[in-house]
N, C-alpha and C positions, 0 to 999 in steps of 0.2 A: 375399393375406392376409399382413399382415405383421406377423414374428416378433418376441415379448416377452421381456424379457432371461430372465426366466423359464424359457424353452425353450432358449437358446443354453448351448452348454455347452464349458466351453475348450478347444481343442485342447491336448494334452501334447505339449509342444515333446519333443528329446531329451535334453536335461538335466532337464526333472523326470521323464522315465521313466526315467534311468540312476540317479537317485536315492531315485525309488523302488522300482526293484531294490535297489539296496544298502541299503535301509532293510529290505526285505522277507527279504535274507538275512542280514543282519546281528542281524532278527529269529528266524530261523528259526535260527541256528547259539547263540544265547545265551540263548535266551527260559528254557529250562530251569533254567540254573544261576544266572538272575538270580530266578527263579520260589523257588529254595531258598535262596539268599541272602537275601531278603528275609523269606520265611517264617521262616528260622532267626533272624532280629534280632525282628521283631516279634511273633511266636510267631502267628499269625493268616492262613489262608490267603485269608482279604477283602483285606487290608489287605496282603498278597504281592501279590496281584491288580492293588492300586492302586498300588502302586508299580511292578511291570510296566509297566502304564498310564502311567504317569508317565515313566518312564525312556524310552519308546519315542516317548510325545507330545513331549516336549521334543525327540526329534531330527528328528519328522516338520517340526517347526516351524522348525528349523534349515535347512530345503530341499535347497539344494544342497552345504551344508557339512555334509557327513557324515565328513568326514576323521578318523577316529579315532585318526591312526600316535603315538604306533610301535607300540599293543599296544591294540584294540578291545577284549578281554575286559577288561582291567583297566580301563580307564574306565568300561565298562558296569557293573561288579561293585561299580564306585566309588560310580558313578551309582547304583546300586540300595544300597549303604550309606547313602547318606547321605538319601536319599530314605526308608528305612525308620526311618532316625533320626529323623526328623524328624513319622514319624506317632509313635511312642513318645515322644519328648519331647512333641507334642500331646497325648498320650493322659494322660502325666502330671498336665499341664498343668490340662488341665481334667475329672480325674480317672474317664476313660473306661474301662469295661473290657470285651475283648475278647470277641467273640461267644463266642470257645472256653473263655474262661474259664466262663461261663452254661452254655453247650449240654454236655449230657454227652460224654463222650469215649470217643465210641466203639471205639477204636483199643485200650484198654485196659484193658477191661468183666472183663476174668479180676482184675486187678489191685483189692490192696483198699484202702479208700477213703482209709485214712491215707496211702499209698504216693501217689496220686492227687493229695491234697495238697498230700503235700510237693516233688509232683514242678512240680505250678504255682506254689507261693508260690518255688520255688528257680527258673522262670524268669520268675516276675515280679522277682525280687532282680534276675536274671541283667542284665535288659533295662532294668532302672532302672539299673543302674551303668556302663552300656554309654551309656546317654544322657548320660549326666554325662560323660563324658569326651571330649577334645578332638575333632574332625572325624579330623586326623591317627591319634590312637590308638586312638578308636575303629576305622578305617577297618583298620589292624594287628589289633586285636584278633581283628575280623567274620576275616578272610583269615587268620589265624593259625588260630582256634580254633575254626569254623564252618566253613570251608571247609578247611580242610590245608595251605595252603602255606606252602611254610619261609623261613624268614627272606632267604634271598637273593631267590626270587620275588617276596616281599611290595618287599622293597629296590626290583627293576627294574618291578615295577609301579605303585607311588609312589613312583619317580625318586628315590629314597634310596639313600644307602650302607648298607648291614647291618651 
């Protein structure tokens, strides 16, 4: 009986199993804080989700160039700003609005409804103004303000002076 390409299945040489080891831990040690990152730009834990996705598809695609030096978090962190910008600017765009905006919010049912409000129209501002601004300042703003880091970090993670 002879075999359909169907059934053949590629052998993993040992560069794409060393690659996707280092995809696999480089998932496993950042997945989290790109998961918050993202969340905290887009305000939407789908749309954290997709950018996850996003951030981690593009490097599977990249094979064996996983080289992230000098600083793998700060590319990923990068990589997950500018990816979450870009579902917000879409969402602007073609004026989408976020499941959590609709779905009640659970998280905050003590809380009354004015309060609840003001707390969404002040992260829909937050995240409209956050789109408008440059890749670069954006990218400071997310890592400053969202995340905690101080201005020399932000510096040596996009290769700035402070």
């Amino acid at each position: 009986m002879l075999a359909t390409a169907s059934h053949l299945r590629a052998v993993p040489t040992p560069e794409s199993q060393l690659a996707e080891n280092k995809l696999e831990s480089l998932f496993r040690q950042h997945y989290d804080q790109i998961f918050r990152t993202a969340y905290r730009v887009t305000g939407n834990a789908n749309d954290a989700e997709d950018v996850l996705q996003t951030v981690f598809l593009r490097l599977a695609r990249r094979k064996n160039d996983l080289e992230l030096a000098p600083n793998p978090q700060a590319y990923l962190l990068r990589a997950a700003i500018n990816a979450s910008l870009d579902i917000v600017r879409a969402r602007a765009v073609n004026h989408l609005v976020p499941i959590d905006e609709v779905a009640p919010d659970h998280f905050a049912t003590n809380r009354n409804p004015e309060t609840q409000q003001a707390d969404r129209e002040l992260r829909q501002l937050i995240q409209s103004e956050i789109s408008k601004l440059s890749q670069n300042s954006a990218e400071m703003f997310v890592l400053k303000y969202f995340e905690g880091y101080d201005n020399k970090e932000i510096a040596q993670m996009l290769g700035t002076s402070h």
